[in-house]
MDTraj code that builds the backbone (N, CA, C; nanometers):
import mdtraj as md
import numpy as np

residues = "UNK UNK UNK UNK UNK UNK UNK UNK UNK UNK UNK UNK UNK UNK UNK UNK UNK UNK UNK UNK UNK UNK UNK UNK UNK UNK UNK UNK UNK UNK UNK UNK UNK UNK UNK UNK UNK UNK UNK UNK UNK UNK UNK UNK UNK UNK UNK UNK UNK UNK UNK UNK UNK UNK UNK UNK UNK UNK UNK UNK UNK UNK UNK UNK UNK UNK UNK UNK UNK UNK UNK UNK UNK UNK UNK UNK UNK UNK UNK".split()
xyz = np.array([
    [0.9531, -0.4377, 2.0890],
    [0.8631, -0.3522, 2.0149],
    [0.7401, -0.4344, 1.9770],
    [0.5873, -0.4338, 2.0264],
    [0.4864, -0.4668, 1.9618],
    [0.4835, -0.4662, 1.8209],
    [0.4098, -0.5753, 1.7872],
    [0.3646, -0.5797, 1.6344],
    [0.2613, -0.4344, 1.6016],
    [0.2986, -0.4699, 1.4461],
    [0.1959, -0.2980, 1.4094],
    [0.0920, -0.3682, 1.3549],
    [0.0560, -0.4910, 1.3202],
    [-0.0746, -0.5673, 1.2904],
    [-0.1747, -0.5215, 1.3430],
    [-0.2637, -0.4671, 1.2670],
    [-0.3919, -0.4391, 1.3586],
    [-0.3787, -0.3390, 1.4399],
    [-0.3003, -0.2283, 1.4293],
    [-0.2915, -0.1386, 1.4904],
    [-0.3424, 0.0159, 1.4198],
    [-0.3971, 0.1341, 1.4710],
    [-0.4457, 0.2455, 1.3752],
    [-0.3897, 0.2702, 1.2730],
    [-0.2831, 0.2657, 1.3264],
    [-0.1506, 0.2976, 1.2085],
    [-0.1457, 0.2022, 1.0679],
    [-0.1315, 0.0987, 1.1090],
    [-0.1392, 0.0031, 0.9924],
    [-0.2592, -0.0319, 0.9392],
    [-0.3731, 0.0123, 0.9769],
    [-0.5086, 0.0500, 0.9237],
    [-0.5237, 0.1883, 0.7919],
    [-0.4078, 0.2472, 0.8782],
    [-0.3945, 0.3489, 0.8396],
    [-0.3102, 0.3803, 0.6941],
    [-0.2173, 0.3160, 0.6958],
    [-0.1717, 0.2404, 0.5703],
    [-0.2075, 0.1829, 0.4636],
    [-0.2582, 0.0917, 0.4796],
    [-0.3692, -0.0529, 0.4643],
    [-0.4193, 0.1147, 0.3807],
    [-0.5111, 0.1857, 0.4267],
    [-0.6585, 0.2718, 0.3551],
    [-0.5740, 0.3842, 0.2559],
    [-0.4347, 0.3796, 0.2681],
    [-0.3575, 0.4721, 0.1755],
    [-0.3652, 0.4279, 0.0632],
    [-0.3011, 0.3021, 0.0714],
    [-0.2442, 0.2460, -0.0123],
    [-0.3696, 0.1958, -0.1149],
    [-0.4478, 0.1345, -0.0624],
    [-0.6105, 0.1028, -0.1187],
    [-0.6681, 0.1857, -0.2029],
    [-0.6977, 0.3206, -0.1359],
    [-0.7081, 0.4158, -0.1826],
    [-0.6557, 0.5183, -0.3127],
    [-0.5235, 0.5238, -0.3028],
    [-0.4637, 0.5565, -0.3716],
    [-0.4484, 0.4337, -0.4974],
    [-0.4809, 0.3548, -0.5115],
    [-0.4747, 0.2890, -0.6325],
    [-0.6074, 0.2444, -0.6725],
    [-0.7181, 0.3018, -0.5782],
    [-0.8474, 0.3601, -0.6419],
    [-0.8855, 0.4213, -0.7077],
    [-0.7728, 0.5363, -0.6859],
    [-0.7629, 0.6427, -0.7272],
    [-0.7554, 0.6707, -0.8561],
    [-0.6058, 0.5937, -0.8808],
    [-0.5918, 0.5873, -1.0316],
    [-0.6656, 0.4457, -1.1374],
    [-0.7651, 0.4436, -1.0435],
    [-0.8748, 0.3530, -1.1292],
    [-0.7922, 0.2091, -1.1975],
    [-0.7395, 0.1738, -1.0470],
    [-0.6349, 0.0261, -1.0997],
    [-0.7116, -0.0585, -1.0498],
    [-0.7330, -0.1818, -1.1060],
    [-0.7902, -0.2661, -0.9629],
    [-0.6479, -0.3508, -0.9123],
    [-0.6693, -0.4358, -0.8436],
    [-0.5646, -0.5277, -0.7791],
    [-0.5028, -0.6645, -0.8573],
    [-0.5616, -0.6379, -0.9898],
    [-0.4555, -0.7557, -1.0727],
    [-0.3897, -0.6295, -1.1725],
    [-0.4471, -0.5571, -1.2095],
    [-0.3642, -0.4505, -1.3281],
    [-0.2442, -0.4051, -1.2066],
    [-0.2276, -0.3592, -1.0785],
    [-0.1535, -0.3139, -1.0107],
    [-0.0512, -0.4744, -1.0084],
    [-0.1007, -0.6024, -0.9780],
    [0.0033, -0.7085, -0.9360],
    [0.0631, -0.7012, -1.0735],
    [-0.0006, -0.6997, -1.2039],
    [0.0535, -0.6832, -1.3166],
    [0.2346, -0.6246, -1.3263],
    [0.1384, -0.4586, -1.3182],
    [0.2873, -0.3945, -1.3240],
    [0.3822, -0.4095, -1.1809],
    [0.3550, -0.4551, -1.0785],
    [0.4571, -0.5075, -0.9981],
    [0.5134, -0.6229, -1.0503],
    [0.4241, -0.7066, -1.1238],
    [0.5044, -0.8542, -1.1950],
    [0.4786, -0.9640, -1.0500],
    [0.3903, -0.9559, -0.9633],
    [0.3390, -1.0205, -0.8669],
    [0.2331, -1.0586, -0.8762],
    [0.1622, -1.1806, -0.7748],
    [0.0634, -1.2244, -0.8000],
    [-0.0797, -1.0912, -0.7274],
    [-0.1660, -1.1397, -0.7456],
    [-0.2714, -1.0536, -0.7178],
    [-0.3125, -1.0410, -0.5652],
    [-0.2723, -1.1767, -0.5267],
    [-0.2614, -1.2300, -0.3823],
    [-0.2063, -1.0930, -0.3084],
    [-0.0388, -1.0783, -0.3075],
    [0.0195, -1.0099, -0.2885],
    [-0.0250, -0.8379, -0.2602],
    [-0.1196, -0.7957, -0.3712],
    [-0.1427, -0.6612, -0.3387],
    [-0.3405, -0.6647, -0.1811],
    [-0.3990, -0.7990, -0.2148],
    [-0.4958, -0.8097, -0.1572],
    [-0.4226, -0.8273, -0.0138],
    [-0.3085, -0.8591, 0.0070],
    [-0.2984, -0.9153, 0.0816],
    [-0.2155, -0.7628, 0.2083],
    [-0.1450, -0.7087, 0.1403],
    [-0.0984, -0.6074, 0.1939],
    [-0.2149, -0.4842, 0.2173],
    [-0.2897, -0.4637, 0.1472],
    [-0.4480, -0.4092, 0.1668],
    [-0.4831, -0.4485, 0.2605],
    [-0.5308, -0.5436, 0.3072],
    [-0.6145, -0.6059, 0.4184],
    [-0.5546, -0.5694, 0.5229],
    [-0.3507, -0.5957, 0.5339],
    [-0.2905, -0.5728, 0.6779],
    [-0.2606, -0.7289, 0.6884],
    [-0.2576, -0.8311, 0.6023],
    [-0.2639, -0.9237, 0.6449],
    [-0.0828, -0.9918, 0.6107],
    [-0.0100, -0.8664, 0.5255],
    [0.1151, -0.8705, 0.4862],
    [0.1597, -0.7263, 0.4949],
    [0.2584, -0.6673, 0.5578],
    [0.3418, -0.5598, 0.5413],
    [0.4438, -0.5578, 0.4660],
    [0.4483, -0.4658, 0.4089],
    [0.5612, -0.4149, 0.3481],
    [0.7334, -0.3771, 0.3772],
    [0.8098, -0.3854, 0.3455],
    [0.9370, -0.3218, 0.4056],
    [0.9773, -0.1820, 0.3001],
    [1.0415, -0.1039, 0.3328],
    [1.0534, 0.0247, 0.2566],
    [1.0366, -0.0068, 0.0894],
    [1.1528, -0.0949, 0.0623],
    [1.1432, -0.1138, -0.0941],
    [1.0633, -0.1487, -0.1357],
    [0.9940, -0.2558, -0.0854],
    [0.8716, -0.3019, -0.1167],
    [0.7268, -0.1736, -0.1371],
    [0.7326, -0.0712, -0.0420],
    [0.6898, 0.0231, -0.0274],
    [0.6639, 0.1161, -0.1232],
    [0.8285, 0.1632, -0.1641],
    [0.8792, 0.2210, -0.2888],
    [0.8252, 0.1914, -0.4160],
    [0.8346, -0.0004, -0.4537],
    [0.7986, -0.0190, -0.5638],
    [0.6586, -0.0072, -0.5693],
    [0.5820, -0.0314, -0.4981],
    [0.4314, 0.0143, -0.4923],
    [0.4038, 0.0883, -0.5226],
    [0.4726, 0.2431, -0.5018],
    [0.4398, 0.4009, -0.5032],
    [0.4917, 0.3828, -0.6515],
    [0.6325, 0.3335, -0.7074],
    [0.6865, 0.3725, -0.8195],
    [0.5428, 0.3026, -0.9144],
    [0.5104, 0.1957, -0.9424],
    [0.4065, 0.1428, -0.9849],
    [0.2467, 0.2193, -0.9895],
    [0.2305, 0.2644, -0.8739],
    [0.0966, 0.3491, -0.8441],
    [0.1137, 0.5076, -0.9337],
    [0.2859, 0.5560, -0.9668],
    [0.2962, 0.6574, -0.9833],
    [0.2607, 0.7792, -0.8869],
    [0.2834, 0.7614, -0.7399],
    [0.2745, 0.8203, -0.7007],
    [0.4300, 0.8482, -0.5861],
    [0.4378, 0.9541, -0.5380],
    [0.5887, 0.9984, -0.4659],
    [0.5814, 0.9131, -0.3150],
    [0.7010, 0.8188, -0.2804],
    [0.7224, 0.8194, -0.2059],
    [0.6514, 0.9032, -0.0621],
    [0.6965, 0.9857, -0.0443],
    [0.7104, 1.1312, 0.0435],
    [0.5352, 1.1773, 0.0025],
    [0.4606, 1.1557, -0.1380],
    [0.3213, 1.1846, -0.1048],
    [0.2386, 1.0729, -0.0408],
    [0.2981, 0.9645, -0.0668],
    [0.2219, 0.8697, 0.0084],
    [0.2434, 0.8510, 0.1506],
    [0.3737, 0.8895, 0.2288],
    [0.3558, 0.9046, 0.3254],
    [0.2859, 1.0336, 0.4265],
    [0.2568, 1.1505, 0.3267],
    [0.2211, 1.2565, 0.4040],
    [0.0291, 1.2523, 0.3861],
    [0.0290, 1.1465, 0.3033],
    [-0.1105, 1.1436, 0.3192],
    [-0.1413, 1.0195, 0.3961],
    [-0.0392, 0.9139, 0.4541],
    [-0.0345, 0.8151, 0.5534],
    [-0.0597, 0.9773, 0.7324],
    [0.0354, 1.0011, 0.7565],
    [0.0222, 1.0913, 0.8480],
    [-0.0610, 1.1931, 0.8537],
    [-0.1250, 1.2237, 0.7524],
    [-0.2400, 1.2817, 0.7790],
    [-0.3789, 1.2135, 0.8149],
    [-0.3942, 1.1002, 0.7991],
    [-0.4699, 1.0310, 0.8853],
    [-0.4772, 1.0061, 1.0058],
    [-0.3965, 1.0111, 1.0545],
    [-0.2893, 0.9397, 1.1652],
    [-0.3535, 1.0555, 1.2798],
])
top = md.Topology()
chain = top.add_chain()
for i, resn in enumerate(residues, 1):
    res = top.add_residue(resn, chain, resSeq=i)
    for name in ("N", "CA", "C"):
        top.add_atom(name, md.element.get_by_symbol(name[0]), res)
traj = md.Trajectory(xyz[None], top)
């Protein structure tokens, strides 16, 4: 299976996730905050330059306050 680095998809991600914690007017240390991570960490998954695995995923959305299942249907609607 190819890497998803740099691929639409994970661009595509990458601009969800960004976005959506634009949204709620966080920047990227108040968000590493309530993850309890460094700031690195959220710049870094933004860019594409770190992926996520589901939980990791999860706690993002639980943190962002946003659903699972909405963050992915607004991932696939880009798509």
């Amino acid at each position: 299976m190819p890497r998803s680095q740099g691929t639409p998809q994970q661009e595509a991600l990458c601009a969800v996730l960004r976005a959506t914690r634009l949204d709620r007017k966080l920047t990227q240390v108040e968000l590493a905050e309530r993850l309890e991570r460094p700031q690195s960490f959220v710049s870094k998954y933004e860019c594409g330059e770190r992926r996520l695995d589901l939980v990791e995923l999860s706690e993002v959305c639980d943190a962002l306050e946003v659903a699972l299942r909405d963050l992915i249907a607004d991932y696939e609607s880009r798509l």
